[in-house]
DRENVOVO-811845 format. One record per atom (N, C-alpha, C, O): x, z, y. Coordinates in Angstrom, 3 decimals. Last residue first. Layout:
# DRENVOVO-811845
         X         Z         Y
         X         Z         Y
...
//
This chain:
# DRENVOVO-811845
         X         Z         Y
   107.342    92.681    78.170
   106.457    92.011    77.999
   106.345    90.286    78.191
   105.285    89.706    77.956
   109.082    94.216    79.366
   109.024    93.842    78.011
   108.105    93.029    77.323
   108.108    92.753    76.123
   108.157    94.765    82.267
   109.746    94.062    81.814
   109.390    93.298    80.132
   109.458    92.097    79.867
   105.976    95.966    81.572
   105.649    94.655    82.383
   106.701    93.953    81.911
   106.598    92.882    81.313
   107.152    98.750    80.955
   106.184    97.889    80.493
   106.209    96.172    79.918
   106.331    95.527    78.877
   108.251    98.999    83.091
   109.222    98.660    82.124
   108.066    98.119    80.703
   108.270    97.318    79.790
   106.316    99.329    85.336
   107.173    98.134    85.473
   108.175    98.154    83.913
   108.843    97.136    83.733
   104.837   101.465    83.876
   104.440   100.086    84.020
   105.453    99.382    84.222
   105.715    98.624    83.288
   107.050   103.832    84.291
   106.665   103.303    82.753
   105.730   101.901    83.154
   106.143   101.010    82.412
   106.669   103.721    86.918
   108.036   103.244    86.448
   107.766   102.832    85.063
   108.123   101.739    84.623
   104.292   105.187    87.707
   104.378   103.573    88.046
   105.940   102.856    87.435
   106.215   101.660    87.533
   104.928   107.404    86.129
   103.281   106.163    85.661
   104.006   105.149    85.957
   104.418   104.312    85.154
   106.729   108.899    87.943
   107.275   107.993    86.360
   106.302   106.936    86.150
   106.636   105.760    86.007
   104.822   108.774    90.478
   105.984   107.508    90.250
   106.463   107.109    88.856
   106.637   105.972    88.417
   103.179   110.452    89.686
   103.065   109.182    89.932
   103.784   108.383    90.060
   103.529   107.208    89.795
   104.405   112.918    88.853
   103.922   111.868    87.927
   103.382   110.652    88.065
   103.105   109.867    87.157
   105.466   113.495    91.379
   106.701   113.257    90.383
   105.813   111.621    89.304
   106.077   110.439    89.084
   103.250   112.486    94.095
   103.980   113.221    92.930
   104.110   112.325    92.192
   103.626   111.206    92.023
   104.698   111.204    97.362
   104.051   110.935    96.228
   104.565   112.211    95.076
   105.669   112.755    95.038
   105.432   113.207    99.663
   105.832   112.701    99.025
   104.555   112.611    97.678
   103.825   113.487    97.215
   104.631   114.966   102.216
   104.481   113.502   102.125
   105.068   112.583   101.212
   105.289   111.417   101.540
   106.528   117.327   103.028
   104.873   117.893   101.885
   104.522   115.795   101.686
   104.043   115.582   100.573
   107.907   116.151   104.711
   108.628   116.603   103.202
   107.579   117.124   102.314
   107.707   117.323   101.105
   106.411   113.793   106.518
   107.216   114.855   106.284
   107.336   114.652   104.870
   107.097   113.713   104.112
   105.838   111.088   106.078
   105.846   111.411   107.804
   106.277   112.869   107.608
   106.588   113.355   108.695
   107.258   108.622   103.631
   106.254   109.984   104.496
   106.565   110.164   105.935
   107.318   109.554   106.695
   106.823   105.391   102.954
   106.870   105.940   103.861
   106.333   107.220   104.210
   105.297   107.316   104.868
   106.806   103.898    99.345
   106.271   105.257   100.492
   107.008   105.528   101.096
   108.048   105.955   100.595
   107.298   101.049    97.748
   107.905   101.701    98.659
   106.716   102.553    99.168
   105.661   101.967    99.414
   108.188    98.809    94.930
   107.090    99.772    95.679
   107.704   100.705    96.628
   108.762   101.199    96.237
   109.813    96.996    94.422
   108.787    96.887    93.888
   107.300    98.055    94.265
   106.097    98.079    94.005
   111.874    94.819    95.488
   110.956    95.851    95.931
   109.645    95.841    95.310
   108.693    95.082    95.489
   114.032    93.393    93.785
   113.261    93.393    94.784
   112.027    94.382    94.659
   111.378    94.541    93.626
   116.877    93.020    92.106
   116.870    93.112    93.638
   115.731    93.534    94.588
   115.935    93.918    95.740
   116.376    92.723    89.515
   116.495    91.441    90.720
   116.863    91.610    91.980
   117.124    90.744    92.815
   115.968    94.936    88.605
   116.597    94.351    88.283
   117.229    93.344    89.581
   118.249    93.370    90.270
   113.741    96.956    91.959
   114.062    96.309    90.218
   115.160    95.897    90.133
   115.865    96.099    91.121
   113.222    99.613    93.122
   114.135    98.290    93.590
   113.930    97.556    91.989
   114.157    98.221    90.979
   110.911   101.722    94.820
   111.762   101.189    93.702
   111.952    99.960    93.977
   111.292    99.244    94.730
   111.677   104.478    97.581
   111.513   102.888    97.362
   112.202   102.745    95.898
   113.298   103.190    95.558
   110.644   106.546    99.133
   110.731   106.833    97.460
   111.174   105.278    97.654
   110.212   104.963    98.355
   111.446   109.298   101.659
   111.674   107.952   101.328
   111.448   107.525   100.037
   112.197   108.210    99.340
   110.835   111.224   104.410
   111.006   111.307   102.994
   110.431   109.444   102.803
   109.608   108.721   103.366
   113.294   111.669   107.029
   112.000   111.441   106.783
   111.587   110.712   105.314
   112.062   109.593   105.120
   116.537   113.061   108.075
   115.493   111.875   106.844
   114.538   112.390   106.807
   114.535   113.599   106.572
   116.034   115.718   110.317
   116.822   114.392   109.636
   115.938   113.626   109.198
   114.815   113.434   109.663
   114.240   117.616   111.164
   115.360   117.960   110.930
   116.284   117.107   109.995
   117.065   117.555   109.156
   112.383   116.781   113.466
   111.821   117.512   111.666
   113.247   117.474   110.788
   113.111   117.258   109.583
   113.512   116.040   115.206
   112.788   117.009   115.060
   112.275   117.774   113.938
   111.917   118.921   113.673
   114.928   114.108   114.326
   115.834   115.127   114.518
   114.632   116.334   114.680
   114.875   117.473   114.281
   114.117   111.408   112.004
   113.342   112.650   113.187
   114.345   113.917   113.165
   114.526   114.608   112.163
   114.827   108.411   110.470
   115.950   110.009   110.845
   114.561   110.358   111.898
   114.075   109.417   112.526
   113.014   106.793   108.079
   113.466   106.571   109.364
   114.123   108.188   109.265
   113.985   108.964   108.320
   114.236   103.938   106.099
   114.267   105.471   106.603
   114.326   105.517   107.760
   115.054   104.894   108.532
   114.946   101.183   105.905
   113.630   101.288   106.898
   113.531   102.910   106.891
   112.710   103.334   107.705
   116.809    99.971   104.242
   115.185    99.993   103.962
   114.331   100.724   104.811
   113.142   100.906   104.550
   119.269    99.675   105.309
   119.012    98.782   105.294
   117.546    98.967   104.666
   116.991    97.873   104.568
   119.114   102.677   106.691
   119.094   101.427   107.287
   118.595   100.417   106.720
   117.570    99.951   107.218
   119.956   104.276   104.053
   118.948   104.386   105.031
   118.609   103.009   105.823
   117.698   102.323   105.360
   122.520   102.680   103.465
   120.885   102.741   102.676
   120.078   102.948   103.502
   119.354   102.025   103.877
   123.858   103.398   105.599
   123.634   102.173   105.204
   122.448   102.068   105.296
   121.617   101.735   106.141
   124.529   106.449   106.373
   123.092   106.057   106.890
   122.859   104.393   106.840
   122.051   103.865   107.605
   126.963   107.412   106.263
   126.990   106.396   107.386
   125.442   106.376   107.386
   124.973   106.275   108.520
   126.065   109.097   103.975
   126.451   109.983   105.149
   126.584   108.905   106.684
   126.403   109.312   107.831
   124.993   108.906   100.726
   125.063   108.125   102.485
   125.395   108.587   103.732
   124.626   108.218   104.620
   125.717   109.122    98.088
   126.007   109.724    98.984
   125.585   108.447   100.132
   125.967   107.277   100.144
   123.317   108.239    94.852
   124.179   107.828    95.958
   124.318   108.563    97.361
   123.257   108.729    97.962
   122.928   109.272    91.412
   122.411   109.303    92.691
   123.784   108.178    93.619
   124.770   107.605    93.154
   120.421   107.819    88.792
   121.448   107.919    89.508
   121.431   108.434    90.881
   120.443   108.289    91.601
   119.249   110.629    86.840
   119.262   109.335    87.100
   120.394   109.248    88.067
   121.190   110.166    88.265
   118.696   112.921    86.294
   119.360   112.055    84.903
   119.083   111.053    85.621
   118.464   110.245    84.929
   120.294   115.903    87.292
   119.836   114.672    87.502
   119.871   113.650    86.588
   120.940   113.387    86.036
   121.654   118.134    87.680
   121.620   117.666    86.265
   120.677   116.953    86.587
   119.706   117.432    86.002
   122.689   120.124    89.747
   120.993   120.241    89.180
   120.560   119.102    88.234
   119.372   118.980    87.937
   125.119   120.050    90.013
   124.528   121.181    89.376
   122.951   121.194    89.070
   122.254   121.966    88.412
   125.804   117.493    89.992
   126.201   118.294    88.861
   125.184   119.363    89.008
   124.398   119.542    88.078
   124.633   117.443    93.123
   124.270   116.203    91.225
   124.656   116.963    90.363
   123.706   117.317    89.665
   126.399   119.129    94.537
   125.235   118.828    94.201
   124.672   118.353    93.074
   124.282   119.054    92.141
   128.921   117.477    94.542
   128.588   119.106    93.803
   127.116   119.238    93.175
   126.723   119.376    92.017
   127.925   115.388    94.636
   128.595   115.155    93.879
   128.592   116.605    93.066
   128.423   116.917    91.887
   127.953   115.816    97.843
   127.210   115.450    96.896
   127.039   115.283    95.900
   125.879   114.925    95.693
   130.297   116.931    98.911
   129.120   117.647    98.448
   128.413   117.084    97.730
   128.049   117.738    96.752
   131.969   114.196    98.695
   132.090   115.623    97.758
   131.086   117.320    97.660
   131.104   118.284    96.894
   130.520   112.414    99.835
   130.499   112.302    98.627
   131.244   113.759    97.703
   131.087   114.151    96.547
   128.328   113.292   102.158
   129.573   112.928   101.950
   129.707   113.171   100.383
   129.056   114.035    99.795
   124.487   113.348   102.056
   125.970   114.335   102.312
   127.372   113.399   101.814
   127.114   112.724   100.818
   121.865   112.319   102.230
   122.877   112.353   103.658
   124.278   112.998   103.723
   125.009   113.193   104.694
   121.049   110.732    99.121
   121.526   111.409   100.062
   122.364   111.400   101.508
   123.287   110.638   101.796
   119.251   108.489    97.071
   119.957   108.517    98.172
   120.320   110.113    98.637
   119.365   110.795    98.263
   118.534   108.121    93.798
   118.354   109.015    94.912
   119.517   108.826    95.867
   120.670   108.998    95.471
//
């Protein structure tokens, strides 16, 4: 998980809601950048983003929302994560 906050909010953040995966602060808006988030100041920043990356480096699935109700569900992404580790072991 990407974020827009500086690394000492963010950081607050992560702790307290016990995330078991990893996160990353972006406050320059790299990440963002280098995969195509887009920012709408109208809808009040980041425009919702899921991209998985594999081992290698490469994209293994990406959603573009157009708001914050525009996110794939939870259980569709673990599905599609238990396939690629699947696929890995195979």
């Amino acid at each position: 998980m990407v974020g827009p906050e500086k690394l000492p909010e963010f950081a607050t953040y992560w702790q307290k809601e016990s995330f078991p995966f990893i996160g990353l602060p972006d406050p320059e808006q790299r990440v963002l950048k280098l995969y195509g988030q887009e920012v709408k100041l109208l809808k009040l920043g980041r425009m919702p983003a899921q991209v998985v990356i594999d081992q290698q480096g490469i994209i293994r699935f990406a959603h573009y929302g157009d708001s914050m109700k525009d996110i794939p569900p939870n259980q569709e992404l673990l599905a599609l994560l238990d396939g690629f580790n699947q696929n890995a072991k195979s």
